[in-house]
C-alpha positions as CSV (number, residue, x, y, z in Angstrom):
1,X,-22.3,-17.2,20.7
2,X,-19.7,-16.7,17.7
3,X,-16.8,-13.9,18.1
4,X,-16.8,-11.4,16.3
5,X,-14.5,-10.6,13.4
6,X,-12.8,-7.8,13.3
7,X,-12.7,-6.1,10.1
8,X,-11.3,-2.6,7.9
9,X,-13.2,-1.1,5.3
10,X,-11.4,-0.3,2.1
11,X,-12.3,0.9,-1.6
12,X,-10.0,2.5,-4.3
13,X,-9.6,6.7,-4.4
14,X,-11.1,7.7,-7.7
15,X,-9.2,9.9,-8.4
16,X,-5.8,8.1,-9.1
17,X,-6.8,4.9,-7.9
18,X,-5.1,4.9,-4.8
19,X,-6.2,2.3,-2.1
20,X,-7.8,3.8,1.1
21,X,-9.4,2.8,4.2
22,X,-12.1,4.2,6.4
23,X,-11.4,6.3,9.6
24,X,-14.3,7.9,11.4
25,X,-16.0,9.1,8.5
26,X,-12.7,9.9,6.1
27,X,-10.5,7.8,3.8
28,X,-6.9,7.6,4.9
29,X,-4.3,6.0,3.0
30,X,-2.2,3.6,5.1
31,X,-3.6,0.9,6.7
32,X,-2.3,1.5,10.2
33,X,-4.1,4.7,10.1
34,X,-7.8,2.5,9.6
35,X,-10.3,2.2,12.2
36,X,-10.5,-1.2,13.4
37,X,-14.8,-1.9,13.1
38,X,-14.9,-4.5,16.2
39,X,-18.8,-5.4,15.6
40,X,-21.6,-6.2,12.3
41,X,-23.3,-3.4,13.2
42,X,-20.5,-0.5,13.0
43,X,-19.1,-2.4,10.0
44,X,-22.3,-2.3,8.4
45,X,-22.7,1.6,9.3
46,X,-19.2,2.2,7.9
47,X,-20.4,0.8,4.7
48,X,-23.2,2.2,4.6
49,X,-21.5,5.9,5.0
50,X,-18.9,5.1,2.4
51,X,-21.7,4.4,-0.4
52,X,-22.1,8.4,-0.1
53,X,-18.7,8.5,-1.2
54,X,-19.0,6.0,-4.2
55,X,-22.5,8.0,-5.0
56,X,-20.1,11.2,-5.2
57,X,-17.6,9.8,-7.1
58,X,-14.9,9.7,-4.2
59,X,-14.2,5.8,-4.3
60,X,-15.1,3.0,-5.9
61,X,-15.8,-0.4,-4.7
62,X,-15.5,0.0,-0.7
63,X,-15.6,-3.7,1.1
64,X,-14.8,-5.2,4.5
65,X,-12.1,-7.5,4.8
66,X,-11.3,-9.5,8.1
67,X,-8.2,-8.4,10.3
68,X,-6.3,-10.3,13.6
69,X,-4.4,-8.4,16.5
70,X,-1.6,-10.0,17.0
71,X,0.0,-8.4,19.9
72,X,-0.1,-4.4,19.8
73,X,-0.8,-4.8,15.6
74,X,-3.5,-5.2,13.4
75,X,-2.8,-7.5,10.6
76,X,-4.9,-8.2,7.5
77,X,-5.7,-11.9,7.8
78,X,-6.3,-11.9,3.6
79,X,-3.2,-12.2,1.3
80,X,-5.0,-10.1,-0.9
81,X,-5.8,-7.3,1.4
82,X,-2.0,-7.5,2.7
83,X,-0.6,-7.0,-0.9
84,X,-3.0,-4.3,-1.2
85,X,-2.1,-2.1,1.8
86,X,1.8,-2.6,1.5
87,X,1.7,-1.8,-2.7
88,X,3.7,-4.3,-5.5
89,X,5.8,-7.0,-4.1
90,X,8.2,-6.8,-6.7
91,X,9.5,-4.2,-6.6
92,X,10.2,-2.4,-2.8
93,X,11.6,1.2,-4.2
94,X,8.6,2.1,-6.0
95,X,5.2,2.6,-4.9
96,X,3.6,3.1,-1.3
97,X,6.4,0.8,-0.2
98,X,9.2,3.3,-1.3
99,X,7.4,6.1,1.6
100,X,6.0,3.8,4.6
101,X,8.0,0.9,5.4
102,X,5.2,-2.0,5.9
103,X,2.3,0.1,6.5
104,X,0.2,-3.4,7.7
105,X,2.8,-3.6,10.9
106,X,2.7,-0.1,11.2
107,X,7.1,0.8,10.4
108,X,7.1,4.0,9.0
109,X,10.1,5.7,7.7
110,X,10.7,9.1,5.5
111,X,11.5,8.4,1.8
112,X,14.7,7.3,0.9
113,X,17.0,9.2,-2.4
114,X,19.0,6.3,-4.1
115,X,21.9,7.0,-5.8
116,X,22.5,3.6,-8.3
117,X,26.6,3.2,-8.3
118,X,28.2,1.4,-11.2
119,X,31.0,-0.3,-10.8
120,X,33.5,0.6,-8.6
121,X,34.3,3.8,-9.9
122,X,32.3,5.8,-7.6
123,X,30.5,7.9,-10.9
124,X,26.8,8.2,-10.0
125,X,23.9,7.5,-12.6
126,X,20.1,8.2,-12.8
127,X,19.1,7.3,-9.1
128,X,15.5,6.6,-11.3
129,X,17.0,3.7,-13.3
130,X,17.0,0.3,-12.4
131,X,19.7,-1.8,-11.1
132,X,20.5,-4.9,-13.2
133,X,20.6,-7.9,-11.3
134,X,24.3,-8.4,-13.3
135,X,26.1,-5.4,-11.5
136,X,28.7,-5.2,-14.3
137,X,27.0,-4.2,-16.8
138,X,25.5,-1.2,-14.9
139,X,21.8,0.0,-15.0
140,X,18.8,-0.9,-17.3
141,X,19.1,2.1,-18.8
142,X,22.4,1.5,-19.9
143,X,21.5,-1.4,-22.0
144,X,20.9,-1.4,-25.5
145,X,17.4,-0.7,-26.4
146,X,15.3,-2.3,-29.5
147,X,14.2,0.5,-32.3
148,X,11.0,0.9,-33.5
């Protein structure tokens, strides 16, 4: 007899696109909040109770993806999926990532204010800009900018 695989459901929020997972009948937005569907049949249930959702317009696109317990954590076994539930790679001040601290392993921490020094002169800018990556030249927004 095979095991079986452990899977989340997941779909986008409608209503600003948000990524969400299934828990108990609800959408909730981290993925350590998710209930884990341990069997075809409550997977197939959970999907089936989320098309009443993408019927009223709630989410779009719900799907299962496979997940692995690796000690006391859930981890989503799709590169995809693991992407999806921690926000843009690129950038780790912006997005979901800026408010939950890895939301696959479960760290959670309180959003952080920046305050972007330049130089060494102490003078604060826009916390909002960007840093450069060359740190004497000061922020993004400090560089010249093409006119249209």
């Amino acid at each position: 007899m095979a095991a079986s695989v452990l899977q989340v459901l997941t779909a986008n929020r409608l209503r600003d696109g948000d990524v969400v997972y299934w828990r108990a009948g609800a959408w909730v937005e981290a993925f350590v909040d998710a209930e884990i569907l341990p069997d075809k049949p409550q997977a197939d249930a959970a999907l089936a109770g989320a098309s009443d959702d993408v019927k009223a317009r709630r989410v779009v696109n719900p799907y299962l993806f496979p997940v692995s317990v690796e000690g006391d954590r859930v981890r989503a076994v799709e590169e995809r999926e693991i992407v999806r539930s921690e926000g843009p790679s690129v950038r780790r001040d912006l997005g979901k990532q800026a408010v939950l601290t890895s939301p696959s392993w479960g760290g959670r921490t309180a959003q952080r204010s920046v305050a972007v020094r330049v130089g060494g002169s102490g003078e604060s800018k826009n916390p909002h800009s960007t840093p450069s990556p060359y740190p004497e030249r000061g922020t993004r927004s400090d560089l010249p900018t093409r006119g249209r």
